[in-house]
C-alpha positions as CSV (number, residue, x, y, z in Angstrom):
1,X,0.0,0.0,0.0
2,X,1.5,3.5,-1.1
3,X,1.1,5.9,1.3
4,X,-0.8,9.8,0.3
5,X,3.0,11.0,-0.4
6,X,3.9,8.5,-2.7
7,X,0.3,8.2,-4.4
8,X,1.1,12.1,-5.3
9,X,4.7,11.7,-6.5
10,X,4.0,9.0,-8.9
11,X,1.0,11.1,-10.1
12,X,3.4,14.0,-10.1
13,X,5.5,12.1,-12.7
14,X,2.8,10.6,-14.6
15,X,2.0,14.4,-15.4
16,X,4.8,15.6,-16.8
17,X,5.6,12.0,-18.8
18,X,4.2,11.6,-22.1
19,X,1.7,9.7,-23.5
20,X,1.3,5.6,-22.6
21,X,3.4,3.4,-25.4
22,X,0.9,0.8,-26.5
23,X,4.2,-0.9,-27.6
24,X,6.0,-0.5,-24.3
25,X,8.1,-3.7,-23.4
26,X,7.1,-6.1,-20.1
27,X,8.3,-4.9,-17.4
28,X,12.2,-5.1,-16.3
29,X,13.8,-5.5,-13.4
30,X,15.3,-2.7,-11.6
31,X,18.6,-2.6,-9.6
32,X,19.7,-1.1,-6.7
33,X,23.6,-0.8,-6.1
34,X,25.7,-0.2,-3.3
35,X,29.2,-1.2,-2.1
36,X,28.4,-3.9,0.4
37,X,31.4,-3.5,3.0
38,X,31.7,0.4,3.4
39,X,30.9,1.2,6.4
40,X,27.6,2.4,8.1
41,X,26.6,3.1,11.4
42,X,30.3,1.4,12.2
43,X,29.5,-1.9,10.1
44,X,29.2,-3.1,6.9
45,X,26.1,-1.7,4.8
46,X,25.3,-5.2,3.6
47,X,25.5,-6.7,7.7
48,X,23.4,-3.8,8.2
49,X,21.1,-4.4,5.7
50,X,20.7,-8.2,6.3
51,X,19.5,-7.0,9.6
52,X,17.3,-4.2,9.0
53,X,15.3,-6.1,6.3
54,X,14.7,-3.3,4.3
55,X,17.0,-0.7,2.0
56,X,17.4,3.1,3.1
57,X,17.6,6.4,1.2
58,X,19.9,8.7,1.9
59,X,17.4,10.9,3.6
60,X,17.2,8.0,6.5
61,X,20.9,6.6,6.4
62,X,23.2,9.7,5.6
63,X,24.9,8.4,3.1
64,X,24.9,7.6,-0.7
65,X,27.0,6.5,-3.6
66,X,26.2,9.5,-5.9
67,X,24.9,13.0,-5.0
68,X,24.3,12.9,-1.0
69,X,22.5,16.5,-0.4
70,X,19.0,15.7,1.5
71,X,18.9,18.9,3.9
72,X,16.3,21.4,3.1
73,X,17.2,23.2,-0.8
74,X,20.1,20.8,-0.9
75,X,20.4,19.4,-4.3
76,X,18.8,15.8,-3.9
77,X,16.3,17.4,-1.7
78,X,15.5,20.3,-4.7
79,X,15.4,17.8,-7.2
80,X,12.5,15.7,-5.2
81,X,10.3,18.9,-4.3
82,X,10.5,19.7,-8.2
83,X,10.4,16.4,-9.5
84,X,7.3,15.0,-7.4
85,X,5.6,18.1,-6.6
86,X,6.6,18.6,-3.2
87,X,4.8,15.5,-2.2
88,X,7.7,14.2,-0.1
89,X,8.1,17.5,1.6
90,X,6.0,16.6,4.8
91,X,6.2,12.9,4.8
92,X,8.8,11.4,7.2
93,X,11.9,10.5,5.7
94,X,11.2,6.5,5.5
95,X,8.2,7.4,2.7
96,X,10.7,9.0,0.0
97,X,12.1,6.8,-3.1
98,X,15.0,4.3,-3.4
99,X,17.2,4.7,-6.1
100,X,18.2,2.0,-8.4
101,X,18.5,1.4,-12.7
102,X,16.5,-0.6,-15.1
103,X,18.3,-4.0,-16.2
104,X,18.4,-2.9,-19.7
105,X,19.9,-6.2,-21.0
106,X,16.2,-8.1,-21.3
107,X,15.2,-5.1,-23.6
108,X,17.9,-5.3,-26.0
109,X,20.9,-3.1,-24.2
110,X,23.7,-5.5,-22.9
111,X,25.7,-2.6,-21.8
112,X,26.9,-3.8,-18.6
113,X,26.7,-7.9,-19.7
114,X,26.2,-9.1,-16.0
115,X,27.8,-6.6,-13.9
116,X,24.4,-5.1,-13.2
117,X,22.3,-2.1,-14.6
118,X,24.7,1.0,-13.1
119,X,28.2,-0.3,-11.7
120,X,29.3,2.9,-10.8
121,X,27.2,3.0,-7.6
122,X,28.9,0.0,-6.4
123,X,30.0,-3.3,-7.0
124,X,26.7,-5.2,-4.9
125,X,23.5,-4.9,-6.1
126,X,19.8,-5.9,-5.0
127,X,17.7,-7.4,-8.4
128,X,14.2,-6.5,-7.1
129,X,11.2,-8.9,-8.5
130,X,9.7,-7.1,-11.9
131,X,6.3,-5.9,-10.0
132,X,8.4,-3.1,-8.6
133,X,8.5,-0.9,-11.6
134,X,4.6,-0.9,-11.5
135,X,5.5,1.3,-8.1
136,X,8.2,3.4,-9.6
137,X,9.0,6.5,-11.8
138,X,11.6,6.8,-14.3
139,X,14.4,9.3,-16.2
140,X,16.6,8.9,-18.9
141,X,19.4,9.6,-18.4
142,X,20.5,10.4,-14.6
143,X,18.2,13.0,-12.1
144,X,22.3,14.6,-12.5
145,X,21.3,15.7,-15.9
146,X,18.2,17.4,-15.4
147,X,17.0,14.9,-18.0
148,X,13.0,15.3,-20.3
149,X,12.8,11.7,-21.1
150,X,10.8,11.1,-17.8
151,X,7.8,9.0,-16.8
152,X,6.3,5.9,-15.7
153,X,6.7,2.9,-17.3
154,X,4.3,3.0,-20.2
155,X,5.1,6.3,-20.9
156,X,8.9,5.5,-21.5
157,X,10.6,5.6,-24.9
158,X,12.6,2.0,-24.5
159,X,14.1,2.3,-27.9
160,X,15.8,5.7,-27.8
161,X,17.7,5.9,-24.8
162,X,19.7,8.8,-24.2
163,X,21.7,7.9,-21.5
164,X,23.8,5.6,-24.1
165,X,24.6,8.6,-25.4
166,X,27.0,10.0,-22.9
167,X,30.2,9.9,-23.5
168,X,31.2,7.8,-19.7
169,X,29.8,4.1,-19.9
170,X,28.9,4.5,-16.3
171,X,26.5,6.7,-17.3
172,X,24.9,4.4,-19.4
173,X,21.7,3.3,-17.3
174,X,18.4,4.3,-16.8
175,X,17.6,5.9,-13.4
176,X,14.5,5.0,-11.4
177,X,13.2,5.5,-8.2
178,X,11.2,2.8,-6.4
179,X,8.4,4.3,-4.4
180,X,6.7,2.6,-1.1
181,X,9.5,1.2,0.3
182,X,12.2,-1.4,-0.5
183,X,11.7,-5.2,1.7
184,X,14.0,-7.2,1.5
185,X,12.2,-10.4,2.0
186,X,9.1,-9.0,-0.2
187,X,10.6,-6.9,-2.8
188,X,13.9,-8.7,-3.7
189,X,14.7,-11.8,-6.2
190,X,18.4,-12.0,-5.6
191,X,21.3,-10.3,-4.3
192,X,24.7,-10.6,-6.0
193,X,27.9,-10.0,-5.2
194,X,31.3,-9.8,-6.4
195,X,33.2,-13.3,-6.1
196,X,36.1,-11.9,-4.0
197,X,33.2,-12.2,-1.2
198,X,33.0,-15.8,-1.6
199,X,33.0,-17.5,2.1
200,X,33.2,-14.4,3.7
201,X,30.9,-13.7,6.7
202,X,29.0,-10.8,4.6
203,X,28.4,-13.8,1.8
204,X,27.2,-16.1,5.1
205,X,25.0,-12.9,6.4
206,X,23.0,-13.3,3.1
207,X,22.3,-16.9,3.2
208,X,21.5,-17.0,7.0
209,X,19.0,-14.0,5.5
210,X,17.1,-16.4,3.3
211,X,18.0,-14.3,0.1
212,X,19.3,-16.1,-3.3
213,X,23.0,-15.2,-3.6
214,X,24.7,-15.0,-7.0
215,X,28.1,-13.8,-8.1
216,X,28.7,-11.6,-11.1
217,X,32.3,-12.3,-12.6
218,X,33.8,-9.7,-10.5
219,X,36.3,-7.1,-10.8
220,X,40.2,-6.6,-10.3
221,X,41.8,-3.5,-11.6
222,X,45.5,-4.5,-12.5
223,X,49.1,-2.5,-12.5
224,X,49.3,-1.8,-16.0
225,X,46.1,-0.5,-16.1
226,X,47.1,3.0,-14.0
227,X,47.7,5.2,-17.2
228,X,44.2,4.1,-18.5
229,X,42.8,4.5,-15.0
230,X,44.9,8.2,-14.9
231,X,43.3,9.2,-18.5
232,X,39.9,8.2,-17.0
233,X,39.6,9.9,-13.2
234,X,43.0,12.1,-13.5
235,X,46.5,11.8,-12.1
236,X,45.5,12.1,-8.4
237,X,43.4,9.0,-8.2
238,X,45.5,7.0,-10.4
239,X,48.4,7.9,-7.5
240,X,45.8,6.5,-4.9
241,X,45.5,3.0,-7.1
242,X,48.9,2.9,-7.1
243,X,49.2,2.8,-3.4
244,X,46.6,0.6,-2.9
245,X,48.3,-1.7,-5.4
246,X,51.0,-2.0,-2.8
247,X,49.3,-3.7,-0.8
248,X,47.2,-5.6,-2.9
249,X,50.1,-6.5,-6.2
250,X,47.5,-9.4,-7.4
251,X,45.2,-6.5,-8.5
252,X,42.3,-4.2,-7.0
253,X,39.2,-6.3,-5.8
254,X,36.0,-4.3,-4.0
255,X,37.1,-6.0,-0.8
256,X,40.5,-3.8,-1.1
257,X,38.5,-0.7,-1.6
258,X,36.3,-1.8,1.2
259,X,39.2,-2.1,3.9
260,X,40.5,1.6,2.8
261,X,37.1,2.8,3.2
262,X,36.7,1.5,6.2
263,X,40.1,2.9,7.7
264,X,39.3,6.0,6.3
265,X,42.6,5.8,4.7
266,X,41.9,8.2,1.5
267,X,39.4,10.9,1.2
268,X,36.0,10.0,0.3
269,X,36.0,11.8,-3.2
270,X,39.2,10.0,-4.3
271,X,38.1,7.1,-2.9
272,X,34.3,7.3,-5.3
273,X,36.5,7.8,-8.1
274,X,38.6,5.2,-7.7
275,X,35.5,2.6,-7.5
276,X,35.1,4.3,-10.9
277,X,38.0,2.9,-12.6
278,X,37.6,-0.1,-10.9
279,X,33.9,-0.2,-12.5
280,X,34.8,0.6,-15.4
281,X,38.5,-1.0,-16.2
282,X,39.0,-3.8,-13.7
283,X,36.3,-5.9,-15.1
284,X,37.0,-9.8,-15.6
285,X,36.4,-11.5,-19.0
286,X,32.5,-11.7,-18.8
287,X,31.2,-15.6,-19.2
288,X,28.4,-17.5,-17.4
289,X,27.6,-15.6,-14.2
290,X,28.4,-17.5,-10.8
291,X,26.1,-19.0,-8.7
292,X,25.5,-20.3,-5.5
């Protein structure tokens, strides 16, 4: 059951989409991305989530992966009040959207071929059931972008995306924001992971949760990859890869970027962009997905 709030945000979108597409594809799954050992509350985000049962915005957990503003006129908070109406303005922080990107791959777009529908918010990510885009409002591309191409499903053009456009293939996903709350036990089909988790206690937090666990085919960003990494996110963050890569000469893994994270070893900025060129350089040969 949406609450009032959320009743009058998805209205709010429907308003300023366009007309329904009688030829709009069925319904896709939508992901939701985060990096599952940065900490939170002083433990992992994936322990915490596992026992919470349910996924917070950044308006309830301080924190996010991309633009964290949710004080009064901040940017994300701006962006709601003109994007739903103000709808959200009153409601207590638990009723706003979760953020997460459309699976493009079932409808044609294999952009990120098993890695999940927008890597650069994290190499972990929560496949919710299809029904939930019935309860959630899209753009294309990014909110970051100020984008037109906006609407509820139906109303979506699937065949001219312009989020492939961009010149960054992180930006190459379709944003959408899932409204009336994010269950874990009721909302999501699986949770994957990237294999340097394997038989780690986070990977034994999600079975003892009762979620399916799968494994993508993971990441590693390598030495001789710094100059491409330097070209992509600039000099600085190639210098922190480089350190990290000391201590780590097998190549980069989320874990590793988890444990500085969690030391607070590098500031947070340097630290986003180097996820980047993990994301976007470090991934492994892509063939059957793991599963366990």
């Amino acid at each position: 059951m949406l609450t009032n709030a959320q009743q009058q945000a998805l209205q709010a979108v429907q308003s300023r989409g366009g007309p329904v597409r009688e030829l709009a594809p069925a319904p896709a799954s939508i992901h939701v991305h985060f990096h599952p050992d940065w900490t939170a509350q002083g433990q992992p985000l994936l322990a915490l989530l596992c026992q919470q049962g349910r996924y917070q915005s950044q308006f309830e957990s301080g924190s996010s992966n991309g633009s964290y503003s949710p004080q009064p006129q901040g940017e994300r908070w701006q962006w709601e009040n003109q994007w739903f109406a103000g709808a959200y303005n009153q409601a207590a922080p638990a009723e706003r959207p979760v953020y997460g990107a459309v699976d493009l791959e079932p409808l044609g777009y294999p952009s990120h071929q098993g890695y999940g529908a927008a890597p650069r918010f994290g190499s972990a990510y929560l496949q919710l059931h299809n029904s939930a885009t019935a309860r959630s409002s899209f753009c294309d591309p990014d909110s970051y972008w100020q984008p037109r191409h906006v609407g509820l499903w139906q109303q979506m053009d699937w065949q001219q995306l312009q989020c492939l456009q961009l010149a960054d293939p992180l930006d190459h996903y379709v944003e959408a924001q899932v409204h009336g709350g994010l269950l874990l036990a009721r909302d999501v089909a699986a949770l994957w992971l990237d294999p340097c988790y394997c038989d780690t206690p986070l990977a034994l937090a999600v079975q003892q949760s009762g979620l399916a666990l799968r494994f993508h085919p993971g990441y590693r960003l390598q030495a001789d990859q710094l100059a491409q990494a330097s070209q992509y996110r600039g000099a600085e963050v190639a210098e922190v890869l480089a350190h990290m890569l000391q201590l780590a000469p097998g190549g980069l893994t989320p874990a590793d970027l988890g444990q500085a994270q969690a030391c607070h070893r590098y500031p947070a900025p340097l630290l986003k962009k180097a996820w980047h060129c993990i994301a976007h350089l470090g991934r492994h040969c892509v063939g059957e997905p793991h599963h366990r």
